[in-house]
C-alpha positions as CSV (number, residue, x, y, z in Angstrom):
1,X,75.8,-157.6,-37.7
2,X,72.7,-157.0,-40.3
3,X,75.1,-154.4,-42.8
4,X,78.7,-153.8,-43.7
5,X,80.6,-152.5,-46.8
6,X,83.7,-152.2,-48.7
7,X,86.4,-151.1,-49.3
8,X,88.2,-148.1,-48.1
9,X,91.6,-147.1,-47.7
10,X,92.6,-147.7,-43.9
11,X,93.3,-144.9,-41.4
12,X,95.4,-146.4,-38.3
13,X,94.4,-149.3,-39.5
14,X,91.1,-149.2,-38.7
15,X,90.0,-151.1,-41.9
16,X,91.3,-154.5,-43.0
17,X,90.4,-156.6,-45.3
18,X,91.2,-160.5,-46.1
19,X,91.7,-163.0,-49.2
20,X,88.4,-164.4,-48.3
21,X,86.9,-161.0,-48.9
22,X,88.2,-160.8,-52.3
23,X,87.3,-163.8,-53.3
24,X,83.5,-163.4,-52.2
25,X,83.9,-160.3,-54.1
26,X,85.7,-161.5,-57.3
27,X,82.9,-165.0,-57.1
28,X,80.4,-162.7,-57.6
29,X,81.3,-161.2,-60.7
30,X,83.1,-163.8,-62.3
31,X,81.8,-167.5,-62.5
32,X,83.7,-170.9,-62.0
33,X,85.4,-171.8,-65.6
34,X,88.2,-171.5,-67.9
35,X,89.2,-168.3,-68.8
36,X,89.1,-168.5,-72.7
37,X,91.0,-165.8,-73.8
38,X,94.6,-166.6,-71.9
39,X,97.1,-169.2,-73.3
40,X,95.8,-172.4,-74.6
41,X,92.6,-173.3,-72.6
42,X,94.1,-175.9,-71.1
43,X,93.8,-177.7,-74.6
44,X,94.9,-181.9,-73.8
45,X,97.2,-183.5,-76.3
46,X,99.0,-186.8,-76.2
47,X,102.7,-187.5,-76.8
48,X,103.8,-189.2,-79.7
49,X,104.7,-192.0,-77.8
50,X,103.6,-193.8,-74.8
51,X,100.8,-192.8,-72.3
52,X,101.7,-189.2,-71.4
53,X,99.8,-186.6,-72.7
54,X,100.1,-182.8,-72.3
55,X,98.3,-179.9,-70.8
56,X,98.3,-176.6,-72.4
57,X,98.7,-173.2,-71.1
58,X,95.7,-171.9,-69.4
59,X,93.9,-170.0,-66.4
60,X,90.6,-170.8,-64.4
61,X,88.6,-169.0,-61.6
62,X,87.3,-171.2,-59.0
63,X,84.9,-169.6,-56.3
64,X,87.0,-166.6,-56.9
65,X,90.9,-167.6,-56.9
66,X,92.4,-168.2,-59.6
67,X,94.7,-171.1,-61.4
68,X,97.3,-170.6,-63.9
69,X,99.3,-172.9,-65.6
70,X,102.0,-170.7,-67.7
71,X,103.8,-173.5,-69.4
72,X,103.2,-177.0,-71.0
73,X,102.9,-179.6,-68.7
74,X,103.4,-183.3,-69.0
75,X,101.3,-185.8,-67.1
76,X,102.1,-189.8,-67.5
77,X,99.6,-191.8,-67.0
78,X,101.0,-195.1,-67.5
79,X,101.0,-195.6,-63.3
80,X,97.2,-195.7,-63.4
81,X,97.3,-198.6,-66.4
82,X,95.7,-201.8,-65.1
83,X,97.3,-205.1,-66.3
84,X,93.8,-206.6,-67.9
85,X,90.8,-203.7,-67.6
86,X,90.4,-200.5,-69.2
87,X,90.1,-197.7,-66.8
88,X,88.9,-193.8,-67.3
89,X,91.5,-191.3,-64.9
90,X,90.0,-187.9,-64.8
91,X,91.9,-184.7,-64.8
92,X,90.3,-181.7,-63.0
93,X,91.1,-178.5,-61.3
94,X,91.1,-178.9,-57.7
95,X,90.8,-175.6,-55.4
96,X,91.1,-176.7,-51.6
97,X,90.5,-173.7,-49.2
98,X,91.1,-175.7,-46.0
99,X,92.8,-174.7,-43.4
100,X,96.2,-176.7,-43.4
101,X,95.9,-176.5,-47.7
102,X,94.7,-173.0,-49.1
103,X,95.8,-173.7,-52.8
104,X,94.4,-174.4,-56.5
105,X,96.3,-177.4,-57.7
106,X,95.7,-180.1,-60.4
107,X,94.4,-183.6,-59.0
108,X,94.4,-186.9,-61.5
109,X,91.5,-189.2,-59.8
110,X,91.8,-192.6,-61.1
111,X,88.5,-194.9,-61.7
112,X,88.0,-198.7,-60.8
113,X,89.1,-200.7,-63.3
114,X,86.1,-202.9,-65.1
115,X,85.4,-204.5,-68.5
116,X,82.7,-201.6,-68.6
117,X,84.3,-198.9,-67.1
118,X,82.1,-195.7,-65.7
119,X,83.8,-192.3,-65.5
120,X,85.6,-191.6,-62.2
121,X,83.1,-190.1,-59.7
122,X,84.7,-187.1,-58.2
123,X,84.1,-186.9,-54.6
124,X,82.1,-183.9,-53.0
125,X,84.3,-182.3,-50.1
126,X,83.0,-179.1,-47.7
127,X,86.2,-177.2,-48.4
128,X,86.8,-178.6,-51.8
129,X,85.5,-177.5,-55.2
130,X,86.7,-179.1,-58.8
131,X,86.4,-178.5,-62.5
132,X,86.3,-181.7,-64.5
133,X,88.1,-181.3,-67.4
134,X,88.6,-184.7,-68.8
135,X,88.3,-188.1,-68.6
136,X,91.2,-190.3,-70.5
137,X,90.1,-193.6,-70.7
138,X,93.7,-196.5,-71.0
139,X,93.3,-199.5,-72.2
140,X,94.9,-202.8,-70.8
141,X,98.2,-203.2,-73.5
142,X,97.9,-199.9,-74.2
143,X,101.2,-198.2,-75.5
144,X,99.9,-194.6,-76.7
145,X,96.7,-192.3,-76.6
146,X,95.0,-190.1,-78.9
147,X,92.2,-187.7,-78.6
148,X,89.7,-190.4,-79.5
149,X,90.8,-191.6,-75.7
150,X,89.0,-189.0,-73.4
151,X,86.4,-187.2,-73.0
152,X,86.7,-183.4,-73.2
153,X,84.6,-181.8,-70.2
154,X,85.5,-178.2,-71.0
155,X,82.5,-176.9,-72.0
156,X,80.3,-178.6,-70.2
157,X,78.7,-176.3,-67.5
158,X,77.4,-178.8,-64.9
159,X,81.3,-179.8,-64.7
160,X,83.7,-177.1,-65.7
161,X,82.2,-174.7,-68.4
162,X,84.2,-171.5,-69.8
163,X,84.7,-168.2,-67.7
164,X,83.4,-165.8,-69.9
165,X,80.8,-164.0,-67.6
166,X,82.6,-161.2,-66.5
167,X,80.6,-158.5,-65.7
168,X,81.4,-155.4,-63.9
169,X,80.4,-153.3,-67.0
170,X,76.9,-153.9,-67.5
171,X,73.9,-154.7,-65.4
172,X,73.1,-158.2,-65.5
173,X,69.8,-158.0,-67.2
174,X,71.4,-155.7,-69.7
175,X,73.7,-158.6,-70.8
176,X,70.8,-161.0,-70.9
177,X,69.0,-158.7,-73.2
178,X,72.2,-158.6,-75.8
179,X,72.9,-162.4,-75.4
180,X,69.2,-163.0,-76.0
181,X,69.7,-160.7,-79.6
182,X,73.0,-162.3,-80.3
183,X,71.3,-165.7,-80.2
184,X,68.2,-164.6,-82.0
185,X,70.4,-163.7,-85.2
186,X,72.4,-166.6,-84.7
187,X,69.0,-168.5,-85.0
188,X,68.0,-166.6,-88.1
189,X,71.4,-166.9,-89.6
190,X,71.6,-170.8,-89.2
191,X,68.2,-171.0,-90.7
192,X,69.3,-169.2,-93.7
193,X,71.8,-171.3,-94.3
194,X,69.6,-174.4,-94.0
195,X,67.4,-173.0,-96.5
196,X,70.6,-172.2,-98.7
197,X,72.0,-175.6,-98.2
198,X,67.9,-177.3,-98.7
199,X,67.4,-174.6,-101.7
200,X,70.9,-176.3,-103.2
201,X,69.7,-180.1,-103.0
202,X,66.6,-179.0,-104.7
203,X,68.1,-177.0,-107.7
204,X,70.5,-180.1,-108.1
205,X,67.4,-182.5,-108.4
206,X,66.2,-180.0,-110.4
207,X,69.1,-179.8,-113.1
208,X,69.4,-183.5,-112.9
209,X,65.8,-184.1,-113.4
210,X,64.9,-181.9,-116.3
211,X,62.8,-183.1,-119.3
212,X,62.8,-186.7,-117.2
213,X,59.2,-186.3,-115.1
214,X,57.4,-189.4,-115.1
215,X,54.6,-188.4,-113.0
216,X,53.3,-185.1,-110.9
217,X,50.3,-184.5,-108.3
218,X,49.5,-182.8,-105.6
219,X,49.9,-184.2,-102.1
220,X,48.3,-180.9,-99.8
221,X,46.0,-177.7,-100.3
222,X,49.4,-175.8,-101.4
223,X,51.7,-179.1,-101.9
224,X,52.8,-180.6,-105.2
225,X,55.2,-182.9,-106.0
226,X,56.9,-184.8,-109.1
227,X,58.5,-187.6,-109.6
228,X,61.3,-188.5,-112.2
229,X,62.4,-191.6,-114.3
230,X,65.7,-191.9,-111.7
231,X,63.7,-192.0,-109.0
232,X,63.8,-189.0,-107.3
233,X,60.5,-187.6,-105.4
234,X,60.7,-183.3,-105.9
235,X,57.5,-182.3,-103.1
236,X,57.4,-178.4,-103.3
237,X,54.8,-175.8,-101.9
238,X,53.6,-174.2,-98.7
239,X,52.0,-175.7,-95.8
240,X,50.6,-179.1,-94.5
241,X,51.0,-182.4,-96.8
242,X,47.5,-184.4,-96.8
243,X,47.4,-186.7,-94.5
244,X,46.8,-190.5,-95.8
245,X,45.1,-193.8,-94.6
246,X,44.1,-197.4,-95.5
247,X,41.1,-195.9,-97.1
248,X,43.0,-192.4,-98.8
249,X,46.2,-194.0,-100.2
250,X,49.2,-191.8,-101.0
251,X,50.4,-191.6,-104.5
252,X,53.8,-192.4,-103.5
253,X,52.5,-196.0,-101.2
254,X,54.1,-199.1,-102.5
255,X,55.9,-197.6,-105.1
256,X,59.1,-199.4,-105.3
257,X,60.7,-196.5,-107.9
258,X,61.2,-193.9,-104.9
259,X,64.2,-193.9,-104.3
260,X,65.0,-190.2,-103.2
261,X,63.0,-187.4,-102.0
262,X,63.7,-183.9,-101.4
263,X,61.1,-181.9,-99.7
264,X,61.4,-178.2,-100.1
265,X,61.5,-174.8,-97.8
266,X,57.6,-173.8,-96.9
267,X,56.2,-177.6,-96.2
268,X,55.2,-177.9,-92.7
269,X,54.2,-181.5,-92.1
270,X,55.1,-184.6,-93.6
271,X,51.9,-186.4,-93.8
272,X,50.8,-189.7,-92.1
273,X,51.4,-192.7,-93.9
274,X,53.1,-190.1,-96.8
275,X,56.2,-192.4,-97.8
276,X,54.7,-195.7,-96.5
277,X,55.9,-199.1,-98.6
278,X,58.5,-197.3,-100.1
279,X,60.8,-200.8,-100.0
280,X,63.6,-198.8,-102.3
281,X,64.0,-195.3,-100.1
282,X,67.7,-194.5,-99.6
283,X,67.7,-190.8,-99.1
284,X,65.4,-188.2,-97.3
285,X,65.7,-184.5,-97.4
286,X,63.6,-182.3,-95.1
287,X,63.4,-178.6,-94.8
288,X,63.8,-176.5,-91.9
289,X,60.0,-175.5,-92.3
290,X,59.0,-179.2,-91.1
291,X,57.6,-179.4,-87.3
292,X,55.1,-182.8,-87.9
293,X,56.2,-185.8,-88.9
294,X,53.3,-188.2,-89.4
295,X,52.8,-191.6,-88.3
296,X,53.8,-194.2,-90.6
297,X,55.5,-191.4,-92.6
298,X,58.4,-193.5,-93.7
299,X,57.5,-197.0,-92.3
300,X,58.8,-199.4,-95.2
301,X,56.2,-202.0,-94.8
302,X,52.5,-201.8,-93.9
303,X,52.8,-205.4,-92.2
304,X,54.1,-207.1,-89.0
305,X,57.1,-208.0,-88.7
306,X,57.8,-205.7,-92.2
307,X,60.8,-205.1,-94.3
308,X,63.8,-202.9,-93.2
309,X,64.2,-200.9,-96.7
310,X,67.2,-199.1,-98.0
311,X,66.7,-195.9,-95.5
312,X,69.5,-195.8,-93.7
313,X,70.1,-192.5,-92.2
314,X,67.7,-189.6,-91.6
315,X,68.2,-185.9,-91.1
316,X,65.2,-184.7,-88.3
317,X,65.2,-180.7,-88.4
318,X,65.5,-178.8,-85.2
319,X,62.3,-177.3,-85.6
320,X,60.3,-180.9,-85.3
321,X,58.1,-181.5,-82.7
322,X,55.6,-183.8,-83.1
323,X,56.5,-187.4,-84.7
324,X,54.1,-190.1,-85.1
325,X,53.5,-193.0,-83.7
326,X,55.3,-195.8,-86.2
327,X,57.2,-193.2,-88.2
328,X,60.4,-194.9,-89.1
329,X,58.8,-198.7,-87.9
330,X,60.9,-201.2,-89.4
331,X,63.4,-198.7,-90.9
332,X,66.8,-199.5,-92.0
333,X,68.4,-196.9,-89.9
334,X,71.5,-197.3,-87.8
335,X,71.7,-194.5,-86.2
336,X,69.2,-191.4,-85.0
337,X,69.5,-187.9,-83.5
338,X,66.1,-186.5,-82.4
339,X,66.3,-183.2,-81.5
340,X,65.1,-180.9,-78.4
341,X,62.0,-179.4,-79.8
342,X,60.4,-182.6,-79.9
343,X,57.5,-183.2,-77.2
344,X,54.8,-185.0,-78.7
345,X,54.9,-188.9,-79.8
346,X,53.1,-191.5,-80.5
347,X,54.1,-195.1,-80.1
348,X,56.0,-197.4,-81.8
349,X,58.3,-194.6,-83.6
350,X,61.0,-196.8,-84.1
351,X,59.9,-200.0,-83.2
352,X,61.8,-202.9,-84.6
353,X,64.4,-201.0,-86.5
354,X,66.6,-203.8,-86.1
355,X,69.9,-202.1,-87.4
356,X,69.9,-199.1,-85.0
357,X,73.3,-199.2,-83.1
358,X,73.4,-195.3,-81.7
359,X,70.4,-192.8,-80.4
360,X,71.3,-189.3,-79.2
361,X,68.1,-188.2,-77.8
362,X,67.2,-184.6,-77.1
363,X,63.9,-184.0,-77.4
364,X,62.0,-183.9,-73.6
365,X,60.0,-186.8,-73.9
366,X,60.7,-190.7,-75.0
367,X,57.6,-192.2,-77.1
368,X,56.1,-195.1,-75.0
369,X,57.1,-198.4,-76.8
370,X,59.3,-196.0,-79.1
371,X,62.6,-198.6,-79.0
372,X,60.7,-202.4,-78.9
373,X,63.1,-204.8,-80.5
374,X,65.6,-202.2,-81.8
375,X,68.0,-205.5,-80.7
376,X,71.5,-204.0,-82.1
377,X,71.1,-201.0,-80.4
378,X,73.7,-200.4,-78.0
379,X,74.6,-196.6,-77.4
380,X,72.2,-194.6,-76.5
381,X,73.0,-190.6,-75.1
382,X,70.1,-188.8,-73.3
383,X,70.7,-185.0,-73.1
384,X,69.4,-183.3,-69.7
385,X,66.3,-181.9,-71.6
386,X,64.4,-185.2,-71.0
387,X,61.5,-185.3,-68.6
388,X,59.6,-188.2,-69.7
389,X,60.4,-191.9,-71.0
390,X,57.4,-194.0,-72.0
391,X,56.3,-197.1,-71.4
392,X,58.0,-200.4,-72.5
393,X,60.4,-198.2,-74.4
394,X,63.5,-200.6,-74.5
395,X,61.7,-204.0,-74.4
396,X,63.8,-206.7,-76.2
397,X,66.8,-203.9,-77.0
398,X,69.0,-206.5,-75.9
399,X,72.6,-205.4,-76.8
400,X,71.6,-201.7,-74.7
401,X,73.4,-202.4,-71.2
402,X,74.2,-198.5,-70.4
403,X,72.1,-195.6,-71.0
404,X,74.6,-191.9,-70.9
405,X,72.6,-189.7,-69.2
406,X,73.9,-186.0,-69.4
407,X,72.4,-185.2,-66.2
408,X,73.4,-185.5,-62.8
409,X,71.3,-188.2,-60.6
410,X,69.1,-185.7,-58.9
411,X,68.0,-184.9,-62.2
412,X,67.5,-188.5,-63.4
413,X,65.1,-189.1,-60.5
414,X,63.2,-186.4,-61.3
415,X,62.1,-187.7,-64.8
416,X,58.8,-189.3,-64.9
417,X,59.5,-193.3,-66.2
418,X,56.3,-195.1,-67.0
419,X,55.4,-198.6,-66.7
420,X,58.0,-201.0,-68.0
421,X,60.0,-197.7,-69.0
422,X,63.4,-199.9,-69.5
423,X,62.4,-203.7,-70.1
424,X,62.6,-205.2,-67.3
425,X,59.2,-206.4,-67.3
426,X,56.4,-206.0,-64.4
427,X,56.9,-209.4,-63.3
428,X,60.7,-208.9,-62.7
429,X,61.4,-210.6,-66.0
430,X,64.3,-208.8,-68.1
431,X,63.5,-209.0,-71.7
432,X,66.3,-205.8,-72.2
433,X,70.1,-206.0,-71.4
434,X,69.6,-202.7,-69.6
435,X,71.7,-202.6,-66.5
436,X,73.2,-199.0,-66.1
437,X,72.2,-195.3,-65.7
438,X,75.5,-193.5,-66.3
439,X,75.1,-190.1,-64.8
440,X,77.6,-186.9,-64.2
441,X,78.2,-187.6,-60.9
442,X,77.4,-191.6,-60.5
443,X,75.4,-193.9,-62.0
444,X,72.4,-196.1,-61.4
445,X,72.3,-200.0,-61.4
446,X,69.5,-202.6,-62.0
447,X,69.3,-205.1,-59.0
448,X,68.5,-208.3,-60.7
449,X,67.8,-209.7,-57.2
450,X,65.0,-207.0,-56.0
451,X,64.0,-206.0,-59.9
452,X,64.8,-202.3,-58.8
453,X,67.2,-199.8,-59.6
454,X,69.6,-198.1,-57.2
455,X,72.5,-195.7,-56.7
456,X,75.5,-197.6,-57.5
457,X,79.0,-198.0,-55.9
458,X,81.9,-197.6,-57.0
């Protein structure tokens, strides 16, 4: 049959209709997710005592049926507690439409027990569909949970996601083009409040500061900055910074009084090798105007193997997309977010910044070299947005044994890795402790016996 329609009333019955045409017609309009405006969303919380925790009310639509739970409901736990290795257990919606089944239902999945554990790998079925909802991880000796014990899946779209694509009233492209303007202002909203918040710091430095300036300049065509007896760098102005070398010097190199700077709304760039040998840095602000970061910008030394400084933390705005090769070398930081818009690298960003413990990294391309010798750091989160790692990136990051990846492992295969990407050396020589690709749905192991990586079992 090439047509057919729906629905009319029946005559003699001479039309009938099934569940299964329903819930074509219902998935069509009304995607997989929690509903967010019944009950409690499902929301987890643990019992005061002990390893039960409770679900909240809720209701889901899953391939068009729907789940409702209409009361709290308790869930123990303590049956999937192993004696001497932490375990995750994940809690999902489970929708079943085979034949002997035909039911939503909640389904606890336990995970192998390990001293690393990787969250339980929910099994693919023809007549089965889930939502993942969360993932409680139980200790061995454990006598109660908290929220710091799971993972909370809800919003995440690959695995569960909200329902709130209901349609039925508008054309589909009509709703893009008001979501598209909703985010838009949201955008501009959240970048006046940046300035707001960048316009405060300044004004503060500014108050502070009065009557103490021990020295101004200028530092770019429209850029100026001043610098006061406490130690504070004000940089204010429109457009680019100059851009410095061995040759061109920057006012500010090897001055051991910086200790703070606050760049201001309407700078674009921070030059290269801008804040270079500033041993005494402990704070940077940055503007929501900045998109360049130069190389060597904040490198404390100028020198191999270099100084760590007093820079431990670093604020890089959304709107950055270009950092330099060396930028933070050396740095004292311990931990780093770089954010999506970033695309362009050079290498060596954060080579040798020997305190870095935790990377979330959003951007879509990792700088080749850009982690060499980071050697404490050990978590490291990789959004989906990545398409590129560079070469050598995690060579001698020794305490790194598992990489998150927030992707499932068709999408980690499809990122291009260059040479060397993870350490393990051309000759089959490890000089990383990189052993693990943790993905949505499985994870990736390094086979220390044929110095290649492959799908892992559980």
């Amino acid at each position: 049959m090439a047509f057919y329609s729906g629905f009319f009333n029946s005559k003699g019955l001479d039309r009938t209709y099934t569940a299964e045409d329903f819930t074509t017609y219902l998935s069509s309009i009304i995607c997989n997710g929690i509903l967010d405006t019944y009950g409690q969303m499902f929301k987890l919380t643990a019992a005061s005592s002990g390893l039960k925790v409770t679900l909240g009310t809720g209701k889901a639509w899953i391939d068009g049926h729907y789940f409702v739970n209409d009361a709290r409901y308790s869930i123990d736990l303590s049956e999937y507690q192993d004696e001497s290795l932490p375990r995750y257990v994940a809690i999902a919606i489970l929708l079943d439409v085979g034949e002997s089944v035909r039911s939503v239902s909640l389904e606890i999945t336990p995970g192998t027990p390990a001293e690393n554990p990787s969250l339980p790998t929910l099994p693919t079925d023809e007549n089965k569909t889930r939502l993942l909802m969360y993932a409680v991880r139980l200790n061995p000796g454990a006598t109660e949970l908290s929220e710091r014990d799971w993972y909370d899946y809800r919003e995440d779209k690959n695995v569960c996601g909200y329902c709130k694509c209901i349609l039925g009233k508008c054309r589909v492209t009509d709703m893009l083009a008001q979501m598209a303007q909703i985010t838009a202002e949201m955008e501009e909203y959240n970048e006046t409040v940046a300035d707001l918040t960048a316009r405060v710091a300044e004004l503060e430095a500014e108050i502070e500061d009065i009557g103490d300036i021990v020295a101004v300049g200028q530092c770019g065509d429209n850029v100026f900055y001043a610098l006061y007896s406490n130690g504070k760098v004000l940089v204010k102005g429109s457009g680019a910074m100059y851009e410095y070398d061995s040759e061109h010097r920057s006012p500010f190199y090897r001055n051991d009084d910086v200790k703070k700077i606050v760049i201001s709304e309407g700078v674009t760039t921070v030059g290269y090798d801008a804040f270079m040998r500033c041993l005494n840095l402990e704070s940077v602000s940055l503007p929501t105007t900045v998109t360049y970061i130069g190389s060597g910008a904040f490198m404390p030394a100028d020198e191999y193997p270099g100084a760590s400084g007093k820079l431990t933390s670093i604020t890089i705005p959304n709107a950055v997309t270009t950092i330099g090769g060396g930028a933070f070398w050396g740095a004292a930081l311990t931990s780093l977010t770089v954010p999506r818009n970033v695309a362009t690298l050079g290498n060596y960003v954060c080579r040798d910044c020997s305190r870095l413990q935790t990377v979330r990294y959003e951007g879509s391309v990792i700088g080749g070299y850009m982690f060499v010798g980071c050697s404490t750091l050990s978590s490291f989160t990789m959004s989906h947005n990545v398409t590129k790692i560079g070469e050598h990136c995690f060579n001698y990051c020794t305490a790194l044994e598992t990489i998150t990846y927030e992707g499932s492992l068709a999408d980690w295969a499809a990122i291009t890795k260059q040479t060397n990407w993870d350490g393990k050396g051309g000759s089959g020589i490890a000089i990383s402790g990189l052993t693990r690709i943790q993905c949505l749905d499985g994870f990736m192991e390094w086979d220390d016996e044929n110095h290649e990586w492959k799908e892992g079992e559980e």
